[in-house]
Kinemage of the C-alpha trace (Angstrom):
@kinemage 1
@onewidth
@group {chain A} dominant
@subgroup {mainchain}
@vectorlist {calphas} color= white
{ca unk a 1} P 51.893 249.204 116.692
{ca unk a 2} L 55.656 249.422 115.968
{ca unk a 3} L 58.354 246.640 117.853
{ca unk a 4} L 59.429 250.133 119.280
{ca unk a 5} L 55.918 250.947 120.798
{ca unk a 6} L 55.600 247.800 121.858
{ca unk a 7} L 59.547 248.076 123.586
{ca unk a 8} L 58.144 251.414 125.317
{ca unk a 9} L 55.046 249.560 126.442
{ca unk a 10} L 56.553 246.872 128.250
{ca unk a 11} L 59.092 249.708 129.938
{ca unk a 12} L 56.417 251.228 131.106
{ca unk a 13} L 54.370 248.336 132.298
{ca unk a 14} L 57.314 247.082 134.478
{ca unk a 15} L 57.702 250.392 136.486
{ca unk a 16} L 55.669 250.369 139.386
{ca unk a 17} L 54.276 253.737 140.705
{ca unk a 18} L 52.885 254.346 144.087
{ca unk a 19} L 52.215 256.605 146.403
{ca unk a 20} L 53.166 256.708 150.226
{ca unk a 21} L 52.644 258.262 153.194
{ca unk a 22} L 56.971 258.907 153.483
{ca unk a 23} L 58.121 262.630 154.011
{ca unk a 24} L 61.646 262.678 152.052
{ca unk a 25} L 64.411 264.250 153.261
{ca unk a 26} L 65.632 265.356 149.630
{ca unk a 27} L 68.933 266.334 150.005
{ca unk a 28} L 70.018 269.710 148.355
{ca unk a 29} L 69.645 270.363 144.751
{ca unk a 30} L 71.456 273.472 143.641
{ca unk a 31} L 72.274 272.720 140.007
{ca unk a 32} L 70.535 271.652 137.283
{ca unk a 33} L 72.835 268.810 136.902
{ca unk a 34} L 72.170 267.649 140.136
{ca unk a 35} L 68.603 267.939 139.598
{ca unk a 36} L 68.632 265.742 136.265
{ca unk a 37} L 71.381 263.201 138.238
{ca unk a 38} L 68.813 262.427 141.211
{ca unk a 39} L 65.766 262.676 138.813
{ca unk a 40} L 67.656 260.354 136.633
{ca unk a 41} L 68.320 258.016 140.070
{ca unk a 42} L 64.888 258.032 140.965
{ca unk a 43} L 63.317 256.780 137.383
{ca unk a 44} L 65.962 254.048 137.247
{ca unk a 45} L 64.148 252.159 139.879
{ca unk a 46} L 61.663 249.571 139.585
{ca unk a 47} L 59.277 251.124 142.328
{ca unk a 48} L 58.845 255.088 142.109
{ca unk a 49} L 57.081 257.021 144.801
{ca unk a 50} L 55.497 259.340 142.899
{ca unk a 51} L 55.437 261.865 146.186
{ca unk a 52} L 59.454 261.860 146.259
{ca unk a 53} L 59.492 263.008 142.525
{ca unk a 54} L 56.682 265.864 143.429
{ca unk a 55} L 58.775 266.951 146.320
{ca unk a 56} L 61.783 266.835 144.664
{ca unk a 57} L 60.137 269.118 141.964
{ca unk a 58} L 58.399 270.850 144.156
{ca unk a 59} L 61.530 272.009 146.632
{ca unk a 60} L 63.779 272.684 143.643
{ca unk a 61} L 65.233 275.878 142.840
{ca unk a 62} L 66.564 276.639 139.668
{ca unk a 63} L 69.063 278.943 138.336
{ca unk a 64} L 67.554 280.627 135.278
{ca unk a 65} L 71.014 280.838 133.988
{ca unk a 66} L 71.205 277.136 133.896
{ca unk a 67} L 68.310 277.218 131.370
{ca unk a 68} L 69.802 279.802 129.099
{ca unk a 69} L 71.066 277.199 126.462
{ca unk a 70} L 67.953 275.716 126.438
{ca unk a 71} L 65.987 278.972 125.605
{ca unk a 72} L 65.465 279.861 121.844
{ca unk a 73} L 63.031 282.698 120.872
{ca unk a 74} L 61.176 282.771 118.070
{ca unk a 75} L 60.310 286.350 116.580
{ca unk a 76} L 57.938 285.070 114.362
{ca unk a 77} L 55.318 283.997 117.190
Protein backbone atom coordinates (compact mmCIF):
# COMPACT_ATOMS: atom_id res chain seq x y z
CA UNK A 1 0.00 0.00 0.00
CA UNK A 2 1.17 3.49 -1.08
CA UNK A 3 2.02 6.47 1.92
CA UNK A 4 -1.02 7.96 -0.07
CA UNK A 5 -3.38 4.92 0.65
CA UNK A 6 -2.28 4.77 3.80
CA UNK A 7 -2.97 9.02 4.15
CA UNK A 8 -6.64 8.16 2.78
CA UNK A 9 -6.95 5.36 5.30
CA UNK A 10 -6.34 7.16 8.32
CA UNK A 11 -8.87 10.11 6.82
CA UNK A 12 -11.24 7.83 6.68
CA UNK A 13 -10.75 6.03 9.92
CA UNK A 14 -11.02 9.37 11.87
CA UNK A 15 -14.53 10.31 10.47
CA UNK A 16 -17.11 9.02 12.51
CA UNK A 17 -20.49 8.07 10.86
CA UNK A 18 -23.70 7.53 12.62
CA UNK A 19 -27.00 7.49 12.36
CA UNK A 20 -29.76 9.31 14.50
CA UNK A 21 -33.08 9.54 15.16
CA UNK A 22 -32.83 13.84 14.30
CA UNK A 23 -35.31 15.19 11.58
CA UNK A 24 -33.16 18.16 9.90
CA UNK A 25 -34.49 21.17 9.07
CA UNK A 26 -32.19 21.54 5.84
CA UNK A 27 -32.42 24.87 4.90
CA UNK A 28 -33.06 25.64 1.12
CA UNK A 29 -30.82 24.45 -1.55
CA UNK A 30 -31.56 26.04 -4.89
CA UNK A 31 -28.18 25.96 -6.62
CA UNK A 32 -25.80 23.60 -7.24
CA UNK A 33 -23.28 25.67 -5.54
CA UNK A 34 -25.14 25.74 -2.57
CA UNK A 35 -25.63 22.16 -2.68
CA UNK A 36 -21.73 21.34 -3.01
CA UNK A 37 -21.09 24.40 -0.16
CA UNK A 38 -23.37 22.58 2.58
CA UNK A 39 -22.32 19.06 1.30
CA UNK A 40 -18.85 20.32 1.54
CA UNK A 41 -19.85 21.70 5.39
CA UNK A 42 -21.23 18.57 6.35
CA UNK A 43 -18.06 16.17 5.33
CA UNK A 44 -15.72 18.63 7.06
CA UNK A 45 -16.90 17.42 10.37
CA UNK A 46 -15.56 14.86 12.51
CA UNK A 47 -19.08 13.23 13.27
CA UNK A 48 -21.47 12.88 10.10
CA UNK A 49 -25.07 11.85 10.45
CA UNK A 50 -25.39 9.94 7.67
CA UNK A 51 -29.46 10.72 7.72
CA UNK A 52 -28.71 14.65 7.27
CA UNK A 53 -26.60 13.84 4.08
CA UNK A 54 -29.63 11.41 2.75
CA UNK A 55 -32.07 14.15 3.41
CA UNK A 56 -30.14 16.68 2.12
CA UNK A 57 -29.85 14.52 -1.11
CA UNK A 58 -32.94 13.40 -0.91
CA UNK A 59 -34.90 17.05 -0.69
CA UNK A 60 -32.61 18.56 -3.32
CA UNK A 61 -33.70 19.88 -6.49
CA UNK A 62 -31.51 20.45 -9.19
CA UNK A 63 -31.44 22.64 -12.11
CA UNK A 64 -30.48 20.51 -15.11
CA UNK A 65 -28.94 23.57 -16.49
CA UNK A 66 -26.53 23.63 -13.68
CA UNK A 67 -25.25 20.22 -14.93
CA UNK A 68 -24.85 21.22 -18.52
CA UNK A 69 -20.98 21.75 -18.26
CA UNK A 70 -20.66 18.68 -16.73
CA UNK A 71 -22.46 16.67 -19.54
CA UNK A 72 -20.28 15.31 -22.48
CA UNK A 73 -21.80 12.80 -24.99
CA UNK A 74 -20.10 10.34 -26.53
CA UNK A 75 -21.38 9.26 -30.13
CA UNK A 76 -19.38 6.40 -30.19
CA UNK A 77 -21.38 4.48 -27.30
Amino acid sequence: MSSNELSIMNQLNSINLYQSNKEYQIPMISTLNDFIETIRMIFNEDHIDINEVYTILKNFQCDFSEWSKYIFYNKTK
